[in-house]
N, C-alpha and C positions, 0 to 999 in steps of 0.2 A: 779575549775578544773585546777588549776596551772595556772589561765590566768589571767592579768588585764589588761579589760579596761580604755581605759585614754577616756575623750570627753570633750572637749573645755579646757585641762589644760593648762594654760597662764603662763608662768616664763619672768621676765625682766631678761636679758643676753645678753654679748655680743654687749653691750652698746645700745640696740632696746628690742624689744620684741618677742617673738613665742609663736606660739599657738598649742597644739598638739594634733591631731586626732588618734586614734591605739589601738594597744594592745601589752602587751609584755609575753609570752607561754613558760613553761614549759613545756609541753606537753610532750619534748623529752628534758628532765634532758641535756643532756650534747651536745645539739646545742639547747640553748633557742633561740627566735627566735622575732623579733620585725618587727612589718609591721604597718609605718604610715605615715600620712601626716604631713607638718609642714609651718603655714602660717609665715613667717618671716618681720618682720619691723623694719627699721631702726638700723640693724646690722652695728655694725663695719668690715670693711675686716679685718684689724691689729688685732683685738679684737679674732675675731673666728680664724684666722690663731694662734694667738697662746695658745686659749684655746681649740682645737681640733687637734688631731692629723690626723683625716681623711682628714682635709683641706690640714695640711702638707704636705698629702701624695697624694691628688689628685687634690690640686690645689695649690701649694707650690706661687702661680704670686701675691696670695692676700695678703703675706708679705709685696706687695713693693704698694700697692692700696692706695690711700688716701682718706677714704669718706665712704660712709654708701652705704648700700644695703637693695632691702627689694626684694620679692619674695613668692612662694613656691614651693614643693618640695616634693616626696613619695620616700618613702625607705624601701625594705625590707631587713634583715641583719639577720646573725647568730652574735650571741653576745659571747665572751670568757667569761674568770671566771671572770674578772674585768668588766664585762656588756658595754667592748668600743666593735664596730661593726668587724666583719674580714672581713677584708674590698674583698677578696679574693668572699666570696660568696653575695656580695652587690651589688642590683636592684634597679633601681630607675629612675626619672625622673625629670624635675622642670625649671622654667624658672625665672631668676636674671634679675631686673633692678638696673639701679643706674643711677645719676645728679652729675652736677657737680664731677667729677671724676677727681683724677691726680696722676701719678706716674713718678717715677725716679730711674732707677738703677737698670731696670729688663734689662739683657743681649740680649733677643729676641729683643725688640724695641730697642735698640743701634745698633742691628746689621742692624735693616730695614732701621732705619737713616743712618745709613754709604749707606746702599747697596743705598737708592734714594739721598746719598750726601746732609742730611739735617739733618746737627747735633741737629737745636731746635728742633727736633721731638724725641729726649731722654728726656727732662722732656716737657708732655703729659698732656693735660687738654682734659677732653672728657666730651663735656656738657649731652647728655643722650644715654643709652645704653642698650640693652636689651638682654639677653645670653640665650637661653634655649639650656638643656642638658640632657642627658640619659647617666644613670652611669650603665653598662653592664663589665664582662667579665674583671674585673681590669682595664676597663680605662672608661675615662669621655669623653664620645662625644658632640662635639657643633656643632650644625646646625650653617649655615650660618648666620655672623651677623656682624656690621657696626660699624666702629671707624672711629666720622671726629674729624680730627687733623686741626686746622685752616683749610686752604684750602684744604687738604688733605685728601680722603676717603681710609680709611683701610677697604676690607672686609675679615674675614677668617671661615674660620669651621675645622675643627679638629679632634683631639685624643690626651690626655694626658693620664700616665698611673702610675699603683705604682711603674715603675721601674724607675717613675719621665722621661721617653722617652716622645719626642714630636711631633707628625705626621700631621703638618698643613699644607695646602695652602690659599695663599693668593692672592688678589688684591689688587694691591693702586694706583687710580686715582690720576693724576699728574695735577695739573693745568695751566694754558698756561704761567703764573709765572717763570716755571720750566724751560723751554726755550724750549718743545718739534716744531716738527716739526707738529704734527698737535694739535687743542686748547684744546684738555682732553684723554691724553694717558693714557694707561693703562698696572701696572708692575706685570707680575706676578713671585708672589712667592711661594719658596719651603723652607719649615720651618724642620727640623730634627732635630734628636742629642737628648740634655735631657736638662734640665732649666737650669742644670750649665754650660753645656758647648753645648749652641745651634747652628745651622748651616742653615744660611740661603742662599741660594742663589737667584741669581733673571733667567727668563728666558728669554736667547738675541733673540733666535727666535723669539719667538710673539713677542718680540719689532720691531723687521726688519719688518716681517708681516707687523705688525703696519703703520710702518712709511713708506713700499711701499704704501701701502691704502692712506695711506695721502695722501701723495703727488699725486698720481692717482686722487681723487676725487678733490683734486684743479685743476690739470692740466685741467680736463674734465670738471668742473666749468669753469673755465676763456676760453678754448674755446667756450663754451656754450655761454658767454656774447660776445663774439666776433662774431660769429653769428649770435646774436640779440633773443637767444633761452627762453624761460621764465625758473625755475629751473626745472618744472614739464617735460619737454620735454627735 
C-alpha cells in the first residue's frame, strides 16, 4: 500500500550507531510522509553536523562540539523529491546526552564569558549533560538544562529556529571565587539575535536585588549573634 515498514533497522553512521523504528507512505504521492523513532549511539556532533543538513539548520552550535552523543528521538516530516525532511512541517521530540564534552569558538559562550568577565570560559569542557527537546513549528525547544563550567553553573532553556534566530534565557551561578558580595550569586541572562551574530545581555536588576538580599541577611545574621540569638530564631 505504498508503505514501508522499517523495525529494528541498525546503520553504523556518523561515527556511532542508530536504530530505526517507523515507516515511510506514499499514501499521498507528493507529501510522502515518514514517522519514526531513532535510538542513537555514540554519534559524532562534527560528523552529523556535517553530513545533515537538518542539524545545519536547526542546530548549526554542533559544528563547534567536540565529543560524541548518544540519545533518542521521534520525528514526523513530509519528505521532498530528494527524500531530506521539510523541515517547515517537522514534529518531534528526544532527549541528547553527552560526557566529556568541549568546545571553542561558538560566539554565544564568548559573549557570556565576556558578559561574567571570565575569558577561560570560551574554551569549555562539560563533563555530563543532558538536553531534551521538542522540534515544533520550525524551531527546536529545550527544556531547562545544566552546564557546569569548573566552578561555574550555566542553566538555559530556549528556542533556536530555521531562521538560525535564538531566544534563550539564562542563569549562571557565580562562585564566591568571583568576588560577589554574597557566597553563590546568580546572573541572569538574555540571549537573542541569531548564531552568527548573537546578543546577550546580562540583567543589573536582579543583580542589585541580589546583592541588597545579601547583605540584609548578613546584617541580620551578625545582629542576631550579637544578641546571643541561635540562627533558627
Amino acid at each position: 500500500d505504498g508503505k514501508v515498514d522499517m523495525k529494528n533497522l541498525s546503520m553504523n553512521t556518523m561515527g556511532g550507531n542508530v536504530v530505526m523504528n517507523g515507516y515511510y507512505s506514499t499514501a499521498d504521492v507528493k507529501k510522502p510522509e515518514m514517522n519514526a523513532g531513532f535510538k542513537l549511539n555514540g554519534l559524532s556532533f562534527a560528523q552529523t553536523y556535517k553530513e545533515l543538513d537538518m542539524v545545519q539548520q536547526l542546530a548549526p552550535i554542533f559544528e563547534n562540539l567536540k565529543g560524541n552523543f548518544s540519545g533518542s528521538m521521534k520525528i514526523q516530516t513530509i519528505l521532498d523529491a530528494a527524500m531530506s525532511p521539510v523541515l517547515e512541517t517537522m514534529q518531534g521530540n528526544g532527549s541528547l546526552s553527552t560526557k566529556d564534552l568541549s568546545l571553542s569558538g561558538v560566539k554565544v559562550i564568548d559573549q557570556i564569558a565576556e558578559a561574567v568577565n571570565k575569558p577561560d570560559l570560551k574554551e569549555m569542557k562539560v563533563k555530563d549533560m543532558t538536553l531534551d527537546f521538542i522540534i515544533k513549528d520550525g524551531r527546536v525547544e529545550t527544556k531547562p538544562f545544566d552546564i557546569q563550567m569548573g566552578d561555574y553553573n550555566l542553566n538555559l532553556s530556549g528556542s533556536t529556529g530555521l531562521d538560525q534566530t535564538i531566544d534563550y534565557t539564562g542563569k549562571i551561578k557565580l562562585p564566591a571565587s568571583a568576588g560577589n558580595i554574597s557566597k553563590l550569586m546568580t546572573l541572569d541572562l538574555r540571549i537573542g539575535g541569531s548564531f552568527t551574530s548573537p546578543k546577550v545581555s546580562v540583567d543589573t536588576k536582579s543583580m542589585a536585588n541580589q546583592a541588597v538580599e545579601a547583605v540584609a541577611d548578613e546584617a541580620i545574621s551578625k545582629l542576631g549573634q550579637k544578641l546571643g540569638l541561635d540562627s533558627a530564631a
